[in-house]
N, C-alpha and C positions, 0 to 999 in steps of 0.2 A: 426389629425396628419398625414403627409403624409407619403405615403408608398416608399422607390426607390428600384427597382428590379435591380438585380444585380444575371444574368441568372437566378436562380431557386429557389434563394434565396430571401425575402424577409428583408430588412434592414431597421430597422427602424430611419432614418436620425438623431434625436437626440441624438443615440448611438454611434454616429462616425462623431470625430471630423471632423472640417473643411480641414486638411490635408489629412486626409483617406477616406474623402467619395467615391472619385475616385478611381474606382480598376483598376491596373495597369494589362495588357491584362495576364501577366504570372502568374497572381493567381488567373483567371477562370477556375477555374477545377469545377469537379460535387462536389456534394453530398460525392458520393461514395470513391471520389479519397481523400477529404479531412478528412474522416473520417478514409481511411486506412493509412495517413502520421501520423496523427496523435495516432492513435493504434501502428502502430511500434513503434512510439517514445517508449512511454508510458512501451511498452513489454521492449524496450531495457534497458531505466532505470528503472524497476523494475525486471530485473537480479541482480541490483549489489546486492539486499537481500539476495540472494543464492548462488551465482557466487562461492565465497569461502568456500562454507559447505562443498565438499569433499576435500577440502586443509585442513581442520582443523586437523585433525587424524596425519600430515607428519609435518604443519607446526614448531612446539617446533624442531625437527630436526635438520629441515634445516636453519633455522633461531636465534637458540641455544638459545631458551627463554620456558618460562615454560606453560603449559597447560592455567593458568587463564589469564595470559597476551596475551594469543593467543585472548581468547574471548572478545576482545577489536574489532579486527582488524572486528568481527560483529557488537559489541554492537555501534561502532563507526558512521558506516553507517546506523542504525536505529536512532541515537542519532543525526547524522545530517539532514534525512530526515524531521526529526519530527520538530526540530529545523523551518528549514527553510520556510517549507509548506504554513503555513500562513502567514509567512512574506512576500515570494513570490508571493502568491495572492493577499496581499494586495496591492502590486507594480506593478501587472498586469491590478491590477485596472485602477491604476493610470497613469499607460506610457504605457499601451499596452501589451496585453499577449505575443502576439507573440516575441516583445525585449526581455520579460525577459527570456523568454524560452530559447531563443540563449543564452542568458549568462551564465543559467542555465548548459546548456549543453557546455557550454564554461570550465565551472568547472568541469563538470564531464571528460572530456575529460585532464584536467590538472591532475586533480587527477587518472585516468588510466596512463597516463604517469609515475606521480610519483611512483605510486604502481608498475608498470611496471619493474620499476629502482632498486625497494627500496631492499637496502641490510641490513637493521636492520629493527626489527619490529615494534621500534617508527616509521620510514621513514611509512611504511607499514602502518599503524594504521593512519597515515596520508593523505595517499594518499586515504585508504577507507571510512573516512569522506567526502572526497572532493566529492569522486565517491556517496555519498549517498545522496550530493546536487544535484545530479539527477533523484531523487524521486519527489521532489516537481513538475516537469512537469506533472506527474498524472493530479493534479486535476487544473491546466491551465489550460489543455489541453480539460478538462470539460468542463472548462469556458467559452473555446473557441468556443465547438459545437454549445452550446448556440445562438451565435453569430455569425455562419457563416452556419446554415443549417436554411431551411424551419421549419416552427413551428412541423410541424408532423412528420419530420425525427428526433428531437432530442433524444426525451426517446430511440433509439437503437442508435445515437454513444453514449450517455453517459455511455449505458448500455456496451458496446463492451469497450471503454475507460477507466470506471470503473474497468472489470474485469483484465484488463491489470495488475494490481497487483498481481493475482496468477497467471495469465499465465505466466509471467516475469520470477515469482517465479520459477515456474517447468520448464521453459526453462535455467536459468542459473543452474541448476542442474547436469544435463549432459555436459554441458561448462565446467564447474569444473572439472567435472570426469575427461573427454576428457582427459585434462591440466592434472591431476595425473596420469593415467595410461600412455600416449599415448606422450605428448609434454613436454615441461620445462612450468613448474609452474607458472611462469610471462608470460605466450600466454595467459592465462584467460585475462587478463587487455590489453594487445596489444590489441587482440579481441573487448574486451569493448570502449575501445578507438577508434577504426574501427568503431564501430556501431554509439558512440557518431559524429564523423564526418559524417557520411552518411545521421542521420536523421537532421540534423542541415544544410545540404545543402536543405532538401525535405523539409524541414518546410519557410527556406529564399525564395525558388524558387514557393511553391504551395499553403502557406496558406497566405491568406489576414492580414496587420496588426492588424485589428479589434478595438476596440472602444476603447477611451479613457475617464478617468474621471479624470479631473486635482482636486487635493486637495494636502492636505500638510499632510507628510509621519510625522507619529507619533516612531520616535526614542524612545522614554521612554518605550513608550509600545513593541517595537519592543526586548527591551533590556529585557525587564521584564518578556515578556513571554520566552524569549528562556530561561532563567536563570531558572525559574521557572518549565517549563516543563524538562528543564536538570539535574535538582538535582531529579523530581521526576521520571524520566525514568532511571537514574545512580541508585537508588537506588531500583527499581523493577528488574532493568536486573542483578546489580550486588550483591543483598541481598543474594542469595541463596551461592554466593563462600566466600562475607564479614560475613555470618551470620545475622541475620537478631536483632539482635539486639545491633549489632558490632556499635561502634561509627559512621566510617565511610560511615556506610546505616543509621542510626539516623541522623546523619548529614543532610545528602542530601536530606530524604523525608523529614523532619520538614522543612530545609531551604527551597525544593522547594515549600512547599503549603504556608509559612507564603508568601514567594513573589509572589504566585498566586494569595493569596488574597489579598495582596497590589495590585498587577496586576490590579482587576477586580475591585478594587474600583479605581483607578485612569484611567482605561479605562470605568467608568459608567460615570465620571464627564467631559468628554473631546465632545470637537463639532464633534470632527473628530477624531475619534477611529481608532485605528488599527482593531481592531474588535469590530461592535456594539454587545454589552453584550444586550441590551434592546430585540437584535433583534433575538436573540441566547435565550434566554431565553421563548422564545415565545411556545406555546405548540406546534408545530407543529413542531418547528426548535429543540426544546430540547430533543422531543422523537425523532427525526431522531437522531443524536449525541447519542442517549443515544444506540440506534439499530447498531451504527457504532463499539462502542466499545465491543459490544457482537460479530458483525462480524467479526471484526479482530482477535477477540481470537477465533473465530470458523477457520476461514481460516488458521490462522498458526499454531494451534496445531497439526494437522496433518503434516505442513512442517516439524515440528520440529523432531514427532515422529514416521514416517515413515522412516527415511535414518536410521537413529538407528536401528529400528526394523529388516528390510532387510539388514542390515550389521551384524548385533550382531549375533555372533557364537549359532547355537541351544542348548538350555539348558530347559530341562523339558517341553519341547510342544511348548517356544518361539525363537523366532530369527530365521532367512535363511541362513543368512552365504554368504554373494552375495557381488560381489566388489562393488568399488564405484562408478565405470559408470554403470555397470549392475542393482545395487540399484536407481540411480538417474533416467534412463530409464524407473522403475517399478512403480517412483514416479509422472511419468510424466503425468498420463492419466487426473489428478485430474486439472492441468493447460488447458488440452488438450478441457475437457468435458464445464470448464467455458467459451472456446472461443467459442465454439457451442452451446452451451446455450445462452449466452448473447444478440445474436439475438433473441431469443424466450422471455427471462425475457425483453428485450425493446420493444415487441409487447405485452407483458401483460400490462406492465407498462404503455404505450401510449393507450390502448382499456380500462383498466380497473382500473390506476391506479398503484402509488409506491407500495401503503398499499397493494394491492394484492400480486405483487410479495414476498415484505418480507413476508408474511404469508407464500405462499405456498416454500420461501428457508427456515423457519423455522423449519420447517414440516419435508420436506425433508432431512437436515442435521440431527435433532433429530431421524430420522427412520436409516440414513444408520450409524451413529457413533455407536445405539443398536446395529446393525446388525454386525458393524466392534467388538465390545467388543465380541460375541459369536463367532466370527471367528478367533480368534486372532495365531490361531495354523497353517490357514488354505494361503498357499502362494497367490493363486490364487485369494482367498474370499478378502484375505488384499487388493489387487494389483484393483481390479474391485469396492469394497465398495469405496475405496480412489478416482477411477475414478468417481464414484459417489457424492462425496463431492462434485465435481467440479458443476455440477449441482444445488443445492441445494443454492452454493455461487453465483452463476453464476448471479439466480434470486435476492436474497439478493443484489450484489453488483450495480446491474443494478437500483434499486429503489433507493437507497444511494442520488446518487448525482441531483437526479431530485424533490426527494422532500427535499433536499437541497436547490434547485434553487428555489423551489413552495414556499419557505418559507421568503424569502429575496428581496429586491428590487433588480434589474438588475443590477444598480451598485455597487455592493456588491458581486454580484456571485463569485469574484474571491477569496475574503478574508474568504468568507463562505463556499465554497468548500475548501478551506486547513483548515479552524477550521474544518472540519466532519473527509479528510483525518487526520489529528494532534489525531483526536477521535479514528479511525482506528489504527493508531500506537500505542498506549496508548493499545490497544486491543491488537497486537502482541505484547509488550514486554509485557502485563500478562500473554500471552499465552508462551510462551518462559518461563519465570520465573518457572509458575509454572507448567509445566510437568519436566522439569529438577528437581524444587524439589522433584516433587511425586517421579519421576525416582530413583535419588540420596537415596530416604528414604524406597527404595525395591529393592535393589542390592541384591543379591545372597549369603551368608555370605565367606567371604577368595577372594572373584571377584568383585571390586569394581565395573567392566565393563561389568559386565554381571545382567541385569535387571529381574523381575522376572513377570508373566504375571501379577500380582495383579497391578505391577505398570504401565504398559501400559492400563491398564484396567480401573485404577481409573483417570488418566491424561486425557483419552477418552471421560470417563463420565461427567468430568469437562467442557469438551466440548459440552455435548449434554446438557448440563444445560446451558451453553454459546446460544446453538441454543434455550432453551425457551424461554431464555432472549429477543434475540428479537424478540418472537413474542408480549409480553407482550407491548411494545410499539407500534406493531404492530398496534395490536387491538386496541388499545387506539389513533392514530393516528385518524383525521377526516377524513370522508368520501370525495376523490374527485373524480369526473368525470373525465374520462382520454381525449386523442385527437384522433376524430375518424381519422380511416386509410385509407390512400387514394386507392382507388381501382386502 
């Protein structure tokens, strides 16, 4: 099969159609440049996760709606991400990553508008849906390295690309604050909107269109799965305020697994799947997925239960008492430490292998969450162990999407990185769910808002059990030889 070089990059002619084999001279950029257009993206849409946690506490106020309809205007932009992920990869597949990105971000940038605007909290709840359709550029944007770097450069952007989801995280955090303390409340979303224009010029202007696979877009399944993962992600994020054995959470988990399993059987019988189940089910594809949904409840149970901790007024050895940009600042190092990391987990990862790095972020997550439960009085120990996380995810997230790609035919990578990312979100809203209930079932007795350390303690430990979890796939994943590095 012949090779066509395309400056530093090797292309493999059958991966790109007849219309794109030619690169047009203003998307010769390196290596380098295209892995850092595509990382901003990535950070920018995976702000909108966080962007609005220090608006939570003001919004009932100012908006004149109640505390649980406030937590819509989150669950909304998780419930969209999730939603759309795989759908979006599969049509990345199909027409080109790089289109669908632009649309992508087409939408998110509609929806900062709208939220911008929005003077009721439906309006709002709507426009942060819209804004969580730009999540799914994540794992494109995967798909894309694949595709447009040298075979040895990949395992670090994917690794750098990957962690782009908690760096997002701990950057829209201080966004927020900023916006509460400092500006009117609707600059968060101006902001976001800003951002969504700027990387959607750097993506049209410097990333090549990249391969296409024409096939025929499977609508049933498209319909099935989102329906499916919707009833069971409405009923994990919202069981804890419906009660968990309330109609309305029975409802939504029964209805979404009976349509999951309609899902998986009419997506086993079709020629052309939204998602190959056969190929997903494979042992190598199924412990990565099974590793994704451990790391997502590792990575946002600290999101969750840090701004609380460093906000919540001291009461018997817990809480700091810190505003909310001072709290989002102290949250930040844990975003800060995954971006410096993730160069090093994508040099393990390409010298030695995915399996390596998840081992050694398993490790590490499981040592510093002990170490955060015995410190949980101590300001400084919380603020440095939390930076520490970063690390330990850093590696985890960086193997995620590589042996993802190791496990799948090339024309698949796009459909198969959002089912890993769809596995990662499934992993945040348990992680969300259940520290809010541990939280909720250790308040302080006559303080509903005041937590007690047993419950930050036990929500913690759920996490460092989350970090066993994947090593357990870890190990169990096969042995491969990574790509040696070029001197």
């Amino acid at each position: 099969m012949a090779l066509t070089y395309v400056e530093d990059s090797p292309v493999l002619e059958s991966r790109i159609a007849p219309r794109t084999a030619r690169v047009p001279l203003r998307y010769r950029t390196g290596p380098r440049t295209r892995v850092a257009v595509l990382a901003i993206a990535g950070m920018a849409c995976s702000m909108m996760q966080t962007l609005v946690t220090p608006l939570f506490p003001i919004l009932p106020q100012l908006l004149a709606t109640s505390t649980t309809t406030v937590t819509w205007v989150i669950t909304a932009t998780l419930l969209a991400a999730a939603v759309c992920t795989p759908i979006a990869g599969r049509l990345g597949d199909m027409y080109g990553k790089k289109r669908v990105m632009l649309g992508i971000l087409a939408v998110m940038l509609t929806g900062s508008i709208v939220a911008g605007f929005a003077p009721t909290i439906e309006v709002l709840i709507v426009g942060r849906a819209l804004q969580g359709v730009g999540l799914a550029l994540i794992s494109l944007g995967m798909s894309t390295l694949r595709e447009i770097l040298p075979r040895d450069r990949v395992p670090g952007g994917l690794a750098l690309m990957s962690s782009t989801l908690g760096i997002g995280g701990a950057l829209g955090l201080p966004l927020g604050g900023l916006a509460v303390e400092h500006l009117n409340w609707h600059s968060a979303f101006w902001l976001s909107g800003a951002l969504a224009v700027m990387v959607a010029i750097a993506i049209a202007l410097l990333i090549p269109a990249g391969a296409t696979h024409p096939a025929r877009f499977d609508p049933i399944g498209a319909v099935g799965l989102a329906l499916g993962t919707l009833g069971l992600l409405v009923a994990l994020s919202k069981g804890t305020a419906w009660g968990w054995t309330s109609t309305a959470t029975l409802t939504f988990a029964i209805g979404g697994v009976l349509i999951l399993a309609a899902w998986a059987w009419f997506e086993w019988h079709r020629d052309e799947p939204l998602i190959d189940l056969r190929t997903t089910v494979r042992r190598a594809a199924a412990l990565t997925h099974l590793a994704a949904i451990a790391g997502g409840y590792v990575l946002y149970t600290p999101m969750v239960l840090m701004p609380i901790l460093l906000q919540m007024q001291p009461h018997n050895g817990v809480g700091f008492g810190r505003t909310a940009l001072t709290a989002a600042l102290l949250a930040m190092p844990g975003g800060l430490m995954m971006m410096v990391t993730s160069p090093i987990g994508g040099r393990v990862t390409r010298r030695f292998g995915g399996r390596t790095s998840l081992i050694i972020g398993s490790i590490v997550n499981g040592i510093v969450l002990v170490l955060m439960i015995l410190n949980l009085g101590n300001l400084w120990a919380v603020v440095i162990l939390g930076g520490l996380l970063g690390l330990g995810t850093g590696f985890t997230y960086a193997a995620l999407p590589t042996l993802t790609m190791d496990a799948v035919p090339e024309s698949e990578t796009g459909a198969a990185n959002g089912f890993n990312t769809l596995m990662r979100y499934i992993g945040t809203a348990l992680a969300s769910t259940m520290a809010m209930t541990i939280l909720a079932a250790h308040t302080v007795p006559g303080m509903p808002n005041v937590m007690t350390i047993d419950g930050f303690a036990i929500a913690l430990g759920a996490a460092a059990v989350g970090a066993i979890c994947i090593l357990i796939p870890a190990v169990l994943l096969p042995r491969r030889r990574g790509v040696p590095i070029s001197r």
